[in-house]
N, C-alpha and C positions, 0 to 999 in steps of 0.2 A: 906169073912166075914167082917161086919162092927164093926166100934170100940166099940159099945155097945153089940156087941155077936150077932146081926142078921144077919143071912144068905141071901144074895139077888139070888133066880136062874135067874130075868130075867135078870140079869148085863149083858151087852157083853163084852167078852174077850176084852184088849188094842188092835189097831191093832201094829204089833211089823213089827219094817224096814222101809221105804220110800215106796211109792205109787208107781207103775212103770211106770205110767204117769203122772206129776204133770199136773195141771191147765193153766198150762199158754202156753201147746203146742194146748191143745183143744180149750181154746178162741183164740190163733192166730191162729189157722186152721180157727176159725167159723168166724174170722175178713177178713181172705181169701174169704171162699167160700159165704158167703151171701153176697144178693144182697144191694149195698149203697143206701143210699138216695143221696146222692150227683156223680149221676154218672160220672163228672168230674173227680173224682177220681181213678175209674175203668177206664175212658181211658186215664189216665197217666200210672195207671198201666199194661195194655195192649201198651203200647206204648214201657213203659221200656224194657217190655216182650220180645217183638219184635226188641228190639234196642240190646238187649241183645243174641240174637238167629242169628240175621244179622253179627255182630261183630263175634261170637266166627264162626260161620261160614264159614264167610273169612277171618277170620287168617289159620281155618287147609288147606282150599284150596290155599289161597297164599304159604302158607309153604309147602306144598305139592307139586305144583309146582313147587319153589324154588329148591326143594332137586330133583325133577324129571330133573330139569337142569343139576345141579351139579351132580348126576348119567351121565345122557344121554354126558353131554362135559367130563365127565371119559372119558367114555367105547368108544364113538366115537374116541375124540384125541388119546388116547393110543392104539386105535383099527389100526391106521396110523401109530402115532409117535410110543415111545420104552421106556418102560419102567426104561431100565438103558443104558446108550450111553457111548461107549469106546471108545474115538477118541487120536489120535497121538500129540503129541504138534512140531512134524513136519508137516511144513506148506505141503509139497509132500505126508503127507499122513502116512498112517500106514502099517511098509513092512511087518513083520512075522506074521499075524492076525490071521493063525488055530493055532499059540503055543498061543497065548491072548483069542482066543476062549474057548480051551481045558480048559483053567488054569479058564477062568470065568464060565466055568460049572463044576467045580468042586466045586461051593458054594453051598450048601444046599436047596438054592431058587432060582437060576437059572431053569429053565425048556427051555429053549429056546437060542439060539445064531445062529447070520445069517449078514454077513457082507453088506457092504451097498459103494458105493460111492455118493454123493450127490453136486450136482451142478446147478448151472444157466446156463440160455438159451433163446432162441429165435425157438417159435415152427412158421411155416408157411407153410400155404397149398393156393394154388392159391396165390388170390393177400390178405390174410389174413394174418396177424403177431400179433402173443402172446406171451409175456412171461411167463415162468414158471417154476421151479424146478424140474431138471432132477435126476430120482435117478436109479443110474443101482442095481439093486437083483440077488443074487443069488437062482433062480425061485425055485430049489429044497427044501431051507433052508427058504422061507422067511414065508411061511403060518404057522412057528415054533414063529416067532415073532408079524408077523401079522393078520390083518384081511380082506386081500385082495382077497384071495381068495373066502372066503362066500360071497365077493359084488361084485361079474363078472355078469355083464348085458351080457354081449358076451365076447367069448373065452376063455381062459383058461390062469394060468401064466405058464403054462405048456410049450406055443408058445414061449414063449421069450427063444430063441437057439441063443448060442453065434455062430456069424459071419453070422446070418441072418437079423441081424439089424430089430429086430421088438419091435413093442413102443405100450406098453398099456395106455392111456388114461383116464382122468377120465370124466365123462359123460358129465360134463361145460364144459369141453374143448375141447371137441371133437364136442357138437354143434356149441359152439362160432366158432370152427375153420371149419365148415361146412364137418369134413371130414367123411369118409364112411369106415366099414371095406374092407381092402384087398388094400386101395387107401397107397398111399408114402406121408410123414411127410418129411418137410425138418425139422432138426434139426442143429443151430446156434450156436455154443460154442464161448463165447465171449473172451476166450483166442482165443487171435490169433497167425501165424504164419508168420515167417519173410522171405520174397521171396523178389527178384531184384525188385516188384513192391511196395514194402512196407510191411506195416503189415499189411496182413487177417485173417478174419475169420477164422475157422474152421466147414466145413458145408458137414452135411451126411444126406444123405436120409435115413427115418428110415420105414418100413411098417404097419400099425395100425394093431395089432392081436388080441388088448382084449379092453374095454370098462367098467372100474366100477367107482361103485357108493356108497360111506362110507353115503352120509347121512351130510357129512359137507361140505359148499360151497369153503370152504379156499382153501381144498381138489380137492374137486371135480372138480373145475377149475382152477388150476396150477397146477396138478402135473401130471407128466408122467415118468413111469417104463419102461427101458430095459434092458437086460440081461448087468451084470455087468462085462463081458469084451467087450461089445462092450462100455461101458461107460469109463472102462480103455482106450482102445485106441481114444474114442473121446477125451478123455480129457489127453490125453500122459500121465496115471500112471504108468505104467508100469505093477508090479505087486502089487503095495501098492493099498491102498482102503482108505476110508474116517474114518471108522471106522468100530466096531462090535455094533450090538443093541441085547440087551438081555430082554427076558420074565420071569417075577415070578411070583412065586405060588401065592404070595399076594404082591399087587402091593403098598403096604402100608408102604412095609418091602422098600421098593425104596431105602430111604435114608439112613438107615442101612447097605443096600448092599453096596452101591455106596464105603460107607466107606472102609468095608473089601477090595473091589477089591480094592481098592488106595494103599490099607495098603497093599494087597499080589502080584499083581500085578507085574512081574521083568521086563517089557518091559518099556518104558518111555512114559505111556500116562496117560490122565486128561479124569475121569469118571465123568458122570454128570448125573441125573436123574429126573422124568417127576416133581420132584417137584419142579425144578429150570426153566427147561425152558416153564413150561406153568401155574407155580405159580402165574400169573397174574388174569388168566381163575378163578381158583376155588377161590383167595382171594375177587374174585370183586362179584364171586355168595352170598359166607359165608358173606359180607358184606351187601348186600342187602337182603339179609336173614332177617340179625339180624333189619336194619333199617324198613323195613316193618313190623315186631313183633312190634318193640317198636308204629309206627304210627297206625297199627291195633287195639291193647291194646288201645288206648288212644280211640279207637269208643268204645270200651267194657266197659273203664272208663265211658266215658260221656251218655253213657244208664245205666251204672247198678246205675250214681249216681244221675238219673232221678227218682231212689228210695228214695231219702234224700224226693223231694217235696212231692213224693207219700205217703209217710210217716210222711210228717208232717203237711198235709192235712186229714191225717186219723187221728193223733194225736188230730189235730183240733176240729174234727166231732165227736169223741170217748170221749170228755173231762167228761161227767157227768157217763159212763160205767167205765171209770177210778177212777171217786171220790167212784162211791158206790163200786168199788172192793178195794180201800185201804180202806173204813169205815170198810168192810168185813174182814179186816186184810191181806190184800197185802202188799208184802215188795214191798219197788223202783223197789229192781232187779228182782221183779216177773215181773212188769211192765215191763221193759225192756225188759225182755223173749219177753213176748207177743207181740211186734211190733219187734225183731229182728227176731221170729219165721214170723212174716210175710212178711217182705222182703226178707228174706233169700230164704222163699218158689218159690217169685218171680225168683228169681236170679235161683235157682234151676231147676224151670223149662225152664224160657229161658236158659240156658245152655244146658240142657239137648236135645233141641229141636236144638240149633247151631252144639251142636255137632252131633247127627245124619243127620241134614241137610249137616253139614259139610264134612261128610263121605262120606256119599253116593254119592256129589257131585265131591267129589276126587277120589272115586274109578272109576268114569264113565268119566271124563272128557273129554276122546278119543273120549268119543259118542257123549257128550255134544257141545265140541268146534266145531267139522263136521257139526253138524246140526245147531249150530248156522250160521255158515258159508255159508252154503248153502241157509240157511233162506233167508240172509239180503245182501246176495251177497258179501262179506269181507271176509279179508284173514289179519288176527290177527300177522304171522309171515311169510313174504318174504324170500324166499332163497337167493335172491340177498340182502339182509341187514342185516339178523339172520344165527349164525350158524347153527341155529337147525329150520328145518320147521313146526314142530309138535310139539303140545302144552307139553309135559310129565308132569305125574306126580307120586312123591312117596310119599304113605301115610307112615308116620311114628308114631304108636301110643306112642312114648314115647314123641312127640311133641303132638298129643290130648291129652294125662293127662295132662299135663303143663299150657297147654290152658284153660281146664275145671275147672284145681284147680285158675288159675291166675282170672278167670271170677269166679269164686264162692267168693274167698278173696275178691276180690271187691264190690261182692254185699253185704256181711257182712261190708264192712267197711263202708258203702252208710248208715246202719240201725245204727249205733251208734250213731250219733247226734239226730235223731229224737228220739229214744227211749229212750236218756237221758231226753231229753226233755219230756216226756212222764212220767216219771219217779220223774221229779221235781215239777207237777202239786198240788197244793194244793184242797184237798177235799173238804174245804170247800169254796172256792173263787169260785168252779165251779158248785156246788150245789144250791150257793147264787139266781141265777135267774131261776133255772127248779120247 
């Protein structure tokens, strides 16, 4: 009812609340999708697009990578080396080892214990000579700690019988040294022995029984396993051994255990574990991890803030659409909406397009790096310079959100300048010549 008592029915109701889409995401959609007069513009825009989608894409695949290393030089080194190493701080070695065994599997994350002697040598078949790290196993105990057994190319560690003197091989070293199963290994022990002629060597013939292959070249070519009393008597231990190597549930728990046995331990030895002797390995991967993110970032920086120009060329072109929407009563910051809704859009989508380019290209790699390789005739990683021959990779999606949201920040922070800019236009200075 109006104030003089008449009743108006055509009135329409207020509308009561906030619109659920203001104006300013519809004009920066339609400042997207329609076609410019100045297509200069659209292919910067396409360009950023593109520069944005290339960037965020080889960050998840470098990182993917990255952590496919740092997996693959785990499960390899530890698949060989041992988890937690029990050694004597007697130079001759460690005498009572199954009471140090016993006492180390009585820790909650023990699963494994398997004695070990390890030494240097001199391997030679004909007129061939290698060196390489001799380590005698106890054949029954050791597939408890290691992964030797799953990578026998020939024979079994089954063969290694004390006082048959037989030597498994890893696959490097058994070509390098040209020799064949069932043929005699001389084996060198560089202690030597004092005779009326001087000091010798120490030299046994060993018979080759088994032939594996871990996958790492370190491995793969220096190291040879024998039954670990003939390793006692090559190397006069009598009945002492080098140490015990132990397996855990969780190989993470390492340096926690390490602790306990030190602490419960009654024998007199120095425990050590995978994070001390191959902490070189995974600090130097988490290192170049992190410096390839920060140098990757910086492609994604300089495409998403190929938006600042893109935007303030639209800015440019847009000036009299801006005057007549603040005569219309636009505030600054609707202005503002309106060109930050349109970079952002950009940014959006090249993201959106790096990250599944990104994906898909880390989940296939295996298939990818082969075929490229085959292509163009290259071999990306040598076994003779890389420990690892094959490319690996682990996608981890808690590194693509990181990635998506550090590429979206970005292209929003590309749209603030120009949008203020946009924002500071006076209506009438731009109106002045149309």
């Amino acid at each position: 009812m109006a104030a003089d008592g008449v009743v108006w029915h055509n009135q329409r109701p207020p509308i009561v609340g906030p619109p659920v889409f203001s104006y300013e995401y519809f004009v920066g959609l339609r400042y997207t999708r329609a076609k410019r007069r100045n297509h200069f513009i659209s292919f910067i825009s396409m360009t950023s697009m593109a520069g944005i989608a290339l960037g965020v894409a080889a960050l998840i695949v470098v990182l993917s990578v990255m952590n496919g290393f740092q997996k693959e030089l785990r499960t390899r080194i530890l698949g060989v080396a041992s988890h937690v190493q029990i050694q004597g701080f007697d130079v001759a070695g460690l005498a009572d080892w199954p009471a140090v065994a016993e006492q180390a599997r009585k820790h909650p994350q023990v699963i494994g214990a398997a004695p070990y002697v390890m030494a240097q040598g001199l391997l030679s078949f004909e007129r061939t000579v290698q060196g390489g790290l001799i380590r005698g196993i106890e054949p029954g105990l050791e597939n408890d700690v290691a992964d030797f057994g799953t990578n026998m190319k020939k024979g079994s560690l089954a063969d290694l019988r004390a006082g048959e003197f037989g030597v498994v091989l890893g696959s490097e070293l058994a070509r390098n040294l040209g020799v064949r199963m069932g043929e005699k290994v001389t084996v060198i022990a560089p202690q030597g022995q004092v005779t009326a002629a001087g000091v010798l060597p120490r030299i046994k013939q060993f018979r080759l029984v088994g032939i594996f292959e871990v996958g790492m070249y370190e491995y793969d070519s220096g190291l040879a396993l024998i039954n670990i009393a003939d390793a006692q008597k090559l190397y006069r231990m009598d009945a002492r051994v080098s140490g015990v190597r132990l397996k855990l549930r969780d190989l993470f728990a390492a340096p926690q255990v390490a602790r306990d046995l030190t602490r419960d331990l009654t024998a007199d030895t120095y425990v050590t574990d995978w994070t001390r002797s191959h902490a070189n390995f995974f600090r130097a991967v988490q290192i170049e991890k992190r410096v390839m993110f920060i140098i990757l970032t910086l492609i994604v920086a300089v495409a998403a803030f190929n938006i600042v120009s893109t935007l303030v060329m639209a800015v440019t072109d847009k000036q009299a659409d801006i005057a007549i929407l603040r005569t219309l009563g636009a505030s600054p910051g609707g202005i503002m909406k309106i060109f930050i809704v349109q970079g952002a859009l950009i940014g959006v989508i090249g993201t959106l397009i790096g990250v599944v380019g990104g994906v898909l290209l880390a989940l296939n790699i295996d298939v990818v790096v082969p075929f490229i390789e085959r292509t163009f005739s290259v071999q990306f990683l040598s076994k003779d310079v890389y420990y690892i021959s094959d490319l690996p990779s682990d996608l981890v999606w808690a590194d693509v959100i990181v990635i998506a949201l550090v590429s979206f920040g970005l292209s929003l922070l590309a749209t603030l300048y120009p949008s203020y800019r946009a924002s500071r236009i006076n209506p009438a200075a731009a109106l002045r010549y149309e």
